[in-house]
C-alpha positions as CSV (number, residue, x, y, z in Angstrom):
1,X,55.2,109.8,-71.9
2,X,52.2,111.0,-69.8
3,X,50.6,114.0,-71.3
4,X,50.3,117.1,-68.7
5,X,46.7,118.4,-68.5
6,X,45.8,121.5,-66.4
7,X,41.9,120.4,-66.4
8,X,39.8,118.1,-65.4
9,X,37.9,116.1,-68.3
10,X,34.8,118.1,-69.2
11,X,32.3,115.1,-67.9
12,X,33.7,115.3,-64.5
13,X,33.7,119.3,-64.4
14,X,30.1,119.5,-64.9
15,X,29.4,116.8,-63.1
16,X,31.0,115.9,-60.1
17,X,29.7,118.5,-58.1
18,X,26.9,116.3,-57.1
19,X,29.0,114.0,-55.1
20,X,30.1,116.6,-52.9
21,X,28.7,115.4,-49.6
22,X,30.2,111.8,-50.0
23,X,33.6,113.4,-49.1
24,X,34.6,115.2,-45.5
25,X,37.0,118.1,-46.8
26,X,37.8,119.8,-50.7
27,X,41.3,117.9,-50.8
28,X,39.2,114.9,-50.6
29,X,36.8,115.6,-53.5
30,X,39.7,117.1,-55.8
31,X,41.3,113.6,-54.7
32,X,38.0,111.9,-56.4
33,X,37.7,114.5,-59.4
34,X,41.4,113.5,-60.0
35,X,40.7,109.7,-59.8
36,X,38.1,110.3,-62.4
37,X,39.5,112.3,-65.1
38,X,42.5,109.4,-64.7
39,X,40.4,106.8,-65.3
40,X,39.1,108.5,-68.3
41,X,41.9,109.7,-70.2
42,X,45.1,108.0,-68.5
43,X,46.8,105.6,-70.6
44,X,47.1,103.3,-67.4
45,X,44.8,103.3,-65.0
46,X,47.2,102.8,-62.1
47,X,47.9,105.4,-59.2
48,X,51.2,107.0,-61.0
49,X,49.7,107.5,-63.9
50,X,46.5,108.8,-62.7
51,X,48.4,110.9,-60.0
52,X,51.1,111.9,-63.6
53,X,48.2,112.7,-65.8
54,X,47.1,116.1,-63.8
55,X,49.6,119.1,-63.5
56,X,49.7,120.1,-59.7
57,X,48.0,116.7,-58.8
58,X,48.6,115.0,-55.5
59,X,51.8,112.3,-55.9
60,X,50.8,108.7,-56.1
61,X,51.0,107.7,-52.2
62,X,48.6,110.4,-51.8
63,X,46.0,108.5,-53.9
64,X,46.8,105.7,-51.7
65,X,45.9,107.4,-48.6
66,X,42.5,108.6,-50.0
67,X,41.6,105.2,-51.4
68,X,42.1,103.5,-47.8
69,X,40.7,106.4,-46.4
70,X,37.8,104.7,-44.2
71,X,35.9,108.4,-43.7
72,X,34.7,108.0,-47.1
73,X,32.1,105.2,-48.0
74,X,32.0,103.7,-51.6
75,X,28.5,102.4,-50.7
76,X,27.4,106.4,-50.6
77,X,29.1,107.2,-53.3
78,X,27.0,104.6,-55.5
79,X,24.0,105.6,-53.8
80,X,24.4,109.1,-54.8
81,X,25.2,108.0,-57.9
82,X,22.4,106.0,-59.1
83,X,20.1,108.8,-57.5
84,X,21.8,111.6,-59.6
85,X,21.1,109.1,-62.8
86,X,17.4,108.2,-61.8
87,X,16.8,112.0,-61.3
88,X,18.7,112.9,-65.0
89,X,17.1,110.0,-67.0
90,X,13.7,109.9,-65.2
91,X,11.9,110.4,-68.4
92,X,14.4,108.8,-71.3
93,X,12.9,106.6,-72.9
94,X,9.8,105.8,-70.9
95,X,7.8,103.7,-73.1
96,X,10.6,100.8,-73.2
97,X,10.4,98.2,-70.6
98,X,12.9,98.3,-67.8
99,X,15.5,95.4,-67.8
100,X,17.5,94.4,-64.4
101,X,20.3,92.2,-65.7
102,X,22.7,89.7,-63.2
103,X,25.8,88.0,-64.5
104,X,29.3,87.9,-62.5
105,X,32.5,88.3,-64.0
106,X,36.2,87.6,-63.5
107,X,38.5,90.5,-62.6
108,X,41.8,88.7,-62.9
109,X,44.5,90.6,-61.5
110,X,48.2,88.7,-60.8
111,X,49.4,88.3,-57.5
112,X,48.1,86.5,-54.7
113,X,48.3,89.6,-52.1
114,X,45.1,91.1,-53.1
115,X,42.2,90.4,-50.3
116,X,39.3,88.1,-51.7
117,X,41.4,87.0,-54.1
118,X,41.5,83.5,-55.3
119,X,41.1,80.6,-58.5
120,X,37.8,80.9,-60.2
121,X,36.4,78.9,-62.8
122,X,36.7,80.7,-66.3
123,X,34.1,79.1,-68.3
124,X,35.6,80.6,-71.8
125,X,38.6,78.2,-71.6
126,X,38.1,75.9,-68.9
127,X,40.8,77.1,-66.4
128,X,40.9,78.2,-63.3
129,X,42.0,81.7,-63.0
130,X,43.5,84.3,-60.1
131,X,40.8,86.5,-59.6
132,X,38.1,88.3,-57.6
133,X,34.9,87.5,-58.9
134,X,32.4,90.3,-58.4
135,X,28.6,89.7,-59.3
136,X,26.4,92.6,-60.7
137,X,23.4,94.1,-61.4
138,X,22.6,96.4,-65.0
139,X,19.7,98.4,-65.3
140,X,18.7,98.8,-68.9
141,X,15.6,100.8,-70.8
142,X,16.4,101.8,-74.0
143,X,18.7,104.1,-74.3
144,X,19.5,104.3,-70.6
145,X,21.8,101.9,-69.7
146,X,24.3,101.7,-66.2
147,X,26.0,99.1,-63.5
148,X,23.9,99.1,-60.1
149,X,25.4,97.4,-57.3
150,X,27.5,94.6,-57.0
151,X,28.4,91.8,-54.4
152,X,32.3,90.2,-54.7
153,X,31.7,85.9,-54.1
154,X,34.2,84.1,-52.2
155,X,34.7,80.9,-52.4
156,X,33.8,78.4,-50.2
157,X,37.2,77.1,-49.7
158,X,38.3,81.0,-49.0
159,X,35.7,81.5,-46.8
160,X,35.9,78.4,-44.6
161,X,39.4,77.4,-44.5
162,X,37.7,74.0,-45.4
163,X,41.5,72.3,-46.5
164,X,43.1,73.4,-43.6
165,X,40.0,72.2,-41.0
166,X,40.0,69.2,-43.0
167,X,43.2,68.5,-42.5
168,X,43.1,69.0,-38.8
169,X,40.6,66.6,-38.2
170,X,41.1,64.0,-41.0
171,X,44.9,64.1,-41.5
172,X,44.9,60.2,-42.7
173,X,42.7,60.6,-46.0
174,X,44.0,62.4,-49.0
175,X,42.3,65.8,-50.7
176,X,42.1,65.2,-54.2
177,X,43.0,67.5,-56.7
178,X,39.9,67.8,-59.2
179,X,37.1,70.0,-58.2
180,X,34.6,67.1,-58.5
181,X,36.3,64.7,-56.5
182,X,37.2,67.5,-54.0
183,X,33.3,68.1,-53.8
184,X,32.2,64.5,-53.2
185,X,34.9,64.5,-50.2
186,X,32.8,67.7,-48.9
187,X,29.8,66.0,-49.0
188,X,30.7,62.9,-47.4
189,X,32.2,64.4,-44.4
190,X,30.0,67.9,-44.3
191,X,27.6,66.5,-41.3
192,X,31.3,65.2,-39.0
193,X,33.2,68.1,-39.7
194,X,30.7,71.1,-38.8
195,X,29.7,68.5,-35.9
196,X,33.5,68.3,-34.7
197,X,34.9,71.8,-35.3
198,X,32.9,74.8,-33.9
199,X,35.0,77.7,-35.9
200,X,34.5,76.0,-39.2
201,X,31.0,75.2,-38.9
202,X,30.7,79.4,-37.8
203,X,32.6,80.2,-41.3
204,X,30.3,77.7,-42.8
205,X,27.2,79.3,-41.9
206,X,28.9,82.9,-43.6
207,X,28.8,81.3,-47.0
208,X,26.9,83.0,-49.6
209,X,26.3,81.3,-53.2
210,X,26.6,83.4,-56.3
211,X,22.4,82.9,-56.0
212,X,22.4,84.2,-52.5
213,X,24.2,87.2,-53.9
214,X,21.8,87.6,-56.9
215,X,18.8,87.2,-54.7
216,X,20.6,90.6,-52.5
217,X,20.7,92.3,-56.0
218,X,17.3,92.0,-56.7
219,X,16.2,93.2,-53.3
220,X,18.4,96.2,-53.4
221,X,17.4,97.1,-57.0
222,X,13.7,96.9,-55.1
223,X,14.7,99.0,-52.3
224,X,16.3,101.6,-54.8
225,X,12.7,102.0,-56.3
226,X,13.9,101.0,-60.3
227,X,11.4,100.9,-62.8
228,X,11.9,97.5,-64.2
229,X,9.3,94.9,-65.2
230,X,11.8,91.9,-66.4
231,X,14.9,90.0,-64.8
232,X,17.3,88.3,-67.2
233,X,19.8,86.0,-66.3
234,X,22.1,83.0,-67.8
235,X,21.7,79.8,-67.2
236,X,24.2,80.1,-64.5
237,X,21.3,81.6,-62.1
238,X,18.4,79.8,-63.2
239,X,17.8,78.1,-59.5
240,X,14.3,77.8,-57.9
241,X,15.7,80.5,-54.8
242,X,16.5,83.0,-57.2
243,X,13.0,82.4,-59.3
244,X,11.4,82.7,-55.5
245,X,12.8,86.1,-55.3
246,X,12.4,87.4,-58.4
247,X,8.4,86.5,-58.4
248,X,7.9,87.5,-54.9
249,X,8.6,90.8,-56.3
250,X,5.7,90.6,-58.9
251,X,9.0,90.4,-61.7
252,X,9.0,88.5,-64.7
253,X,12.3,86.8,-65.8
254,X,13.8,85.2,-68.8
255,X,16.8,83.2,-68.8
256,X,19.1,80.7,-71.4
257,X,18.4,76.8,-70.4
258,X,21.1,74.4,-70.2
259,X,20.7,71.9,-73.4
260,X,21.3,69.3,-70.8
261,X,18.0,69.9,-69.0
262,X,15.4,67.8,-68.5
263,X,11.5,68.3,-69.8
264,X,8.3,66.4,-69.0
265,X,7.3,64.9,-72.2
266,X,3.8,64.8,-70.6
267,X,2.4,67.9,-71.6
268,X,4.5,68.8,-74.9
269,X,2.7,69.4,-77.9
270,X,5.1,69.1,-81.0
271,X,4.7,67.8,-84.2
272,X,6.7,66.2,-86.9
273,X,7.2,66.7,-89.9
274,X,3.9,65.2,-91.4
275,X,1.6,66.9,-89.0
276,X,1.5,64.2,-86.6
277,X,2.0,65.0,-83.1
278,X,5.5,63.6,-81.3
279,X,4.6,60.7,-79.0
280,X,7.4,60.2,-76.6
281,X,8.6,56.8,-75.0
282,X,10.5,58.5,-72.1
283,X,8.7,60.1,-69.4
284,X,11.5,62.7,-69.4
285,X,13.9,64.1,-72.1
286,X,16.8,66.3,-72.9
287,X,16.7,69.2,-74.6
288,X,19.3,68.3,-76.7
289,X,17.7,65.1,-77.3
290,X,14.4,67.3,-78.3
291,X,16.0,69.6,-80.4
292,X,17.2,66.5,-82.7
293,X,13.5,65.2,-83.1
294,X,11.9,68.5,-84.2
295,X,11.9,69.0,-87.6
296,X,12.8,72.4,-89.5
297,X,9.2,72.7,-90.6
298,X,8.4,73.7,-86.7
299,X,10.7,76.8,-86.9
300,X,9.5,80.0,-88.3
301,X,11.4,83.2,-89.2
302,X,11.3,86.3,-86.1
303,X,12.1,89.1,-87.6
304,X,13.8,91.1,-84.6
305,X,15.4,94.1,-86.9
306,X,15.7,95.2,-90.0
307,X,18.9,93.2,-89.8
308,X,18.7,90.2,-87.6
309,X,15.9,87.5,-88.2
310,X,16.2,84.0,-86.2
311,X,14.6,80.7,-86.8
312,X,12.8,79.9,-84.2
313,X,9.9,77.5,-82.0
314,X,8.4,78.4,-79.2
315,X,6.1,75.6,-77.0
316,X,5.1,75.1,-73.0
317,X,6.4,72.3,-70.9
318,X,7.4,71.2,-67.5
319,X,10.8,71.1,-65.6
320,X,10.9,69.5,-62.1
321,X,12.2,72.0,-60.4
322,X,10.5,75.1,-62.2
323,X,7.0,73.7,-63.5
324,X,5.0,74.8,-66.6
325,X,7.0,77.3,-68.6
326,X,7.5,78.9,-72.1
327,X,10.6,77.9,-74.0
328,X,12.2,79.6,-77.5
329,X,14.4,77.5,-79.1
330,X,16.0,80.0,-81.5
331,X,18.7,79.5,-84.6
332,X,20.4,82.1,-86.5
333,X,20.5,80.1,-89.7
334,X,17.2,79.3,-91.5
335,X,18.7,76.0,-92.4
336,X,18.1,75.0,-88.3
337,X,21.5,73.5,-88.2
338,X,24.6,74.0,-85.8
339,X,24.2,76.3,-82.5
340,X,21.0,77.2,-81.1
341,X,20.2,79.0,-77.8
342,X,17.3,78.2,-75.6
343,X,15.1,80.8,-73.4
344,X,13.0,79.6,-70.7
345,X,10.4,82.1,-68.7
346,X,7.7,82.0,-66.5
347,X,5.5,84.5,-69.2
348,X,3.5,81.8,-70.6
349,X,1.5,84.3,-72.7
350,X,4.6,85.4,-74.4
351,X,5.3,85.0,-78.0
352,X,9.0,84.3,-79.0
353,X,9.4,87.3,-80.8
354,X,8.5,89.1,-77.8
355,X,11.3,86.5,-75.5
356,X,14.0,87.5,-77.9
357,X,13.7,90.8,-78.3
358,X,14.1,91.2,-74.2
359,X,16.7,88.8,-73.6
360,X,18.6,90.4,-76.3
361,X,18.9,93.4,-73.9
362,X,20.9,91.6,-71.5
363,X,24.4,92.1,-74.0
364,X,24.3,95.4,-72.5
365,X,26.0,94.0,-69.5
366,X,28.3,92.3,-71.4
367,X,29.0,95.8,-73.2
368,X,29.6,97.2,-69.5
369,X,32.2,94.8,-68.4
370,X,34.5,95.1,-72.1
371,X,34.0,99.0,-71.4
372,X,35.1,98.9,-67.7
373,X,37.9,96.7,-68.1
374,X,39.5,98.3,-71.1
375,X,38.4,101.3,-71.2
376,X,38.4,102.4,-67.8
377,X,40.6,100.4,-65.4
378,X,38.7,98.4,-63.8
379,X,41.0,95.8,-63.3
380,X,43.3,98.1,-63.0
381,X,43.7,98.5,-59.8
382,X,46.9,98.4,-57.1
383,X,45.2,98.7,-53.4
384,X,45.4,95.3,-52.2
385,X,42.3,95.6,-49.2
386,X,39.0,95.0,-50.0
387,X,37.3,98.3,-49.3
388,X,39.7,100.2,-51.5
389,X,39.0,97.7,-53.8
390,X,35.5,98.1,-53.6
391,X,36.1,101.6,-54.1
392,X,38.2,101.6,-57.1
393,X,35.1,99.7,-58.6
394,X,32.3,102.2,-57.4
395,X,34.5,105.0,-59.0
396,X,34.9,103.0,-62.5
397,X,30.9,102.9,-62.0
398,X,30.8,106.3,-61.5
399,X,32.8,107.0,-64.4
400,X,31.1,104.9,-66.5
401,X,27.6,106.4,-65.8
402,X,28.9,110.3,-66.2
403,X,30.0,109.3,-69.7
404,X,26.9,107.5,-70.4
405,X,24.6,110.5,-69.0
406,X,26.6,112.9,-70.8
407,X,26.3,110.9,-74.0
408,X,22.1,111.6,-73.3
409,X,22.5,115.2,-72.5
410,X,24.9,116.7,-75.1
411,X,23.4,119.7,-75.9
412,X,22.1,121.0,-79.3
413,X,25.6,122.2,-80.5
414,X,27.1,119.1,-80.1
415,X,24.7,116.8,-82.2
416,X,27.6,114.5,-82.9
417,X,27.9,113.2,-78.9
418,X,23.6,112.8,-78.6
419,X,25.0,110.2,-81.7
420,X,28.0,108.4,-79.6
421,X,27.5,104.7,-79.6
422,X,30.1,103.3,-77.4
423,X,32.2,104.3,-74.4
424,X,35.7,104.0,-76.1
425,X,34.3,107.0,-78.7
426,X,33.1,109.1,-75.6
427,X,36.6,108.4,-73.8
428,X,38.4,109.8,-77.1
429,X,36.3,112.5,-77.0
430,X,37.1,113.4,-73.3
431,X,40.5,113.2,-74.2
432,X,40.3,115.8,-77.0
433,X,38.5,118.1,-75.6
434,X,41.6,118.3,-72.3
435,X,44.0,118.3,-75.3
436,X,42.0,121.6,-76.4
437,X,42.0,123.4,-72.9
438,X,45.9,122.8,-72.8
439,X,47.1,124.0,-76.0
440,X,44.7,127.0,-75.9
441,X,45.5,127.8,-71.9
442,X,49.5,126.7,-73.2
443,X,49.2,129.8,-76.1
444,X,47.3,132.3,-73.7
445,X,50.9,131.4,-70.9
446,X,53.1,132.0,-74.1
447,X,51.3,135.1,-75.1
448,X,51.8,136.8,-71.6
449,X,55.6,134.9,-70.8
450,X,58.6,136.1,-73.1
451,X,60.2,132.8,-72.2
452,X,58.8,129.7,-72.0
453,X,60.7,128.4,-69.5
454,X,57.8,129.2,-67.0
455,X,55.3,126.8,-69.2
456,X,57.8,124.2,-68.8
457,X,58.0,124.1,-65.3
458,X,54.2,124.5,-65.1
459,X,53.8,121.2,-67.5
460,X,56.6,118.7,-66.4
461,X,57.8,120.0,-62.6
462,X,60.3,122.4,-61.1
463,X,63.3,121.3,-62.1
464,X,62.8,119.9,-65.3
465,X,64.3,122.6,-67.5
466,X,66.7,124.4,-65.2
467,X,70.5,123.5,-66.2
């Protein structure tokens, strides 16, 4: 059963006034301070329930309506967002270095219907899933910490048709089903088929890569004037156009290395176990292959709290397409045995406590998209067209950052929020404090009504109580 609340959650009360000239008319912006406080506190994040959860509250079809409703633009409201956050946490934590953090992630809904929606690559079990696959930017310094902007990747299949052109013009040879063969076909026939079809080789040329996307977010973190000194990424992103970007910007970066990657064995400086330095036979080798030959006399402890120490080595080499560059490789046992990570950056005067420490504030995206899926809808959602879809994501942004910037601005008498450490706490306490508002505004009805038949009617609808 849906709980009835007369009020909007406190977060959004105080709050949501800023946004007011994102929205034409008031029964738009009591549309959005609705779609807020459901997203908040609503057991399901879908339009009947956030439509359910307010007394008075527009019915479900109405929430439709405002979430196709092209006289509103998501893009503003995340502009006015981030500016309301930059303005409140301007000087929060000033003396910690700003982190921008890209990653993508899968926001797997069922149903093919959805626009932009099709099988991605899920890396945690090896499927392919049904999904659109947004890819985002974090801005992180200290204790600030909120989503920025983010860019939804099509495939190239989705965007070019490329089966059905394929088919058109080479009906006689078969499309296999693995990815990899599938991609050795595209290669081979790329040059004819743009060359004999006109329309695929325009769809062709609106491509963009999950790079090409990442390159946009660092751009429009530039335009948007952040404070932030370091880029982190996965390996995922680590390509020479992105790096381009990045250090056209004056930006360091750090990012995890493949194990399978290739080093110059030129310029390496390692030793063995006796002292004597490593002479290599190859001119290039694996990381994998490196990590094998080191001995665990080359790792030292890096302290990184009072609670977490790793074992790590830190050294310079080359990679083709990169050049010289630092690399950490890091384990979390002291015996050196089982998995180890590897950072790679361009900071060659960096020491690997240094690289650890700031890569270990890219989890904080991670954090983001565990808090946004289950704790605030964000795949959630039931328009099916990409605008409202884009939408529904801004507002889960939005809701996100009012929690977070009312976690940083409790006030004195509420000592115990300034102390929150996750979302799903703040969310509870949201919850509670609506729960509060309706029993006391439910006792000052009673006190007035000699029947409570009035309260009823107020709660769960006109004709819920009449016989």
């Amino acid at each position: 059963m849906v709980v009835p609340l007369l009020h909007h959650v406190p977060v959004v009360q105080s709050l949501a006034r800023n946004f007011t000239s994102v929205f034409a008319n008031a029964p738009e912006y009591q549309h959005f301070k609705n779609y807020l406080t459901g997203l908040i506190v609503a057991d399901r994040k879908n339009f009947t329930q956030i439509a359910a959860c307010l007394v008075k509250s527009a019915d479900h079809t109405n929430i439709t309506r405002f979430m196709n409703n092209p006289r509103w633009s998501g893009e503003k409201l995340n502009d006015k967002r981030i500016e309301l956050i930059q303005a409140r946490t301007q000087g929060d934590d000033a003396e910690h270095e700003g982190l921008l953090i890209l990653d993508d992630t899968l926001d797997e809904h069922v149903g093919t219907l959805f626009e932009h929606i099709s099988r991605h690559y899920d890396h945690c079990d090896g499927s392919y899933t049904l999904a659109r696959n947004p890819v985002t930017s974090h801005y992180v310094r200290g204790s600030v910490s909120f989503p920025i902007e983010f860019r939804t990747y099509r495939s190239y299949d989705e965007v070019t048709g490329w089966e059905g052109h394929f088919r058109q013009h080479f009906s006689e040879i078969e499309i296999p089903k693995t990815s990899r063969e599938r991609n050795k076909l595209k290669q081979k026939y790329e040059k004819r088929l743009l060359a004999a079809d006109a329309e695929f080789a325009r769809k062709h040329e609106t491509f963009k890569t999950k790079i090409t996307l990442a390159c946009e977010l660092v751009d429009d973190a530039i335009t948007r004037e952040l404070a932030y000194d370091v880029v982190l990424m996965d390996a995922w992103y680590l390509a020479p156009e992105l790096i381009e970007v990045i250090e056209q910007h004056d930006k360091a970066w750090i990012s995890i290395l493949k194990t399978n990657r290739k080093l110059q064995t030129a310029g390496l400086k390692l030793t063995d176990a006796s002292g004597k330095r490593l002479v290599f036979e190859e001119a290039e080798i694996k990381v994998e292959d490196l990590v094998q030959r080191l001995p665990q006399s080359a790792y030292h402890a890096v302290q990184i709290t009072k609670e977490t120490t790793y074992w790590a080595v830190s050294f310079t080499a080359s990679i083709g397409t990169l050049g010289k560059v630092r690399l950490v490789i890091s384990f979390q046992d002291e015996a050196c045995e089982g998995t180890y990570a590897v950072l790679v950056t361009r900071q060659i005067h960096w020491e690997a406590k240094r690289i650890i420490r700031t890569y270990g504030g890219r989890f904080q995206i991670e954090v983001f998209y565990k808090d946004a899926k289950q704790q605030l809808g964000g795949s959630d959602y039931q328009c099916r067209a990409d605008e409202a879809i884009k939408k529904h994501w801004y507002m889960v942004f939005c809701a996100y950052s009012l929690l977070k910037l009312d976690m940083l601005r409790a006030p004195a008498y509420q000592a115990w929020q300034r102390t929150l450490k996750t979302i799903s706490v703040a969310v509870r306490r949201q919850a509670q404090s609506v729960i509060e508002q309706l029993m006391l505004a439910c006792h000052r009805i009673l006190s007035r009504e000699a029947k409570s038949d009035r309260l009823f009617k107020l709660l769960f609808g006109k004709f819920a109580y009449e016989s």
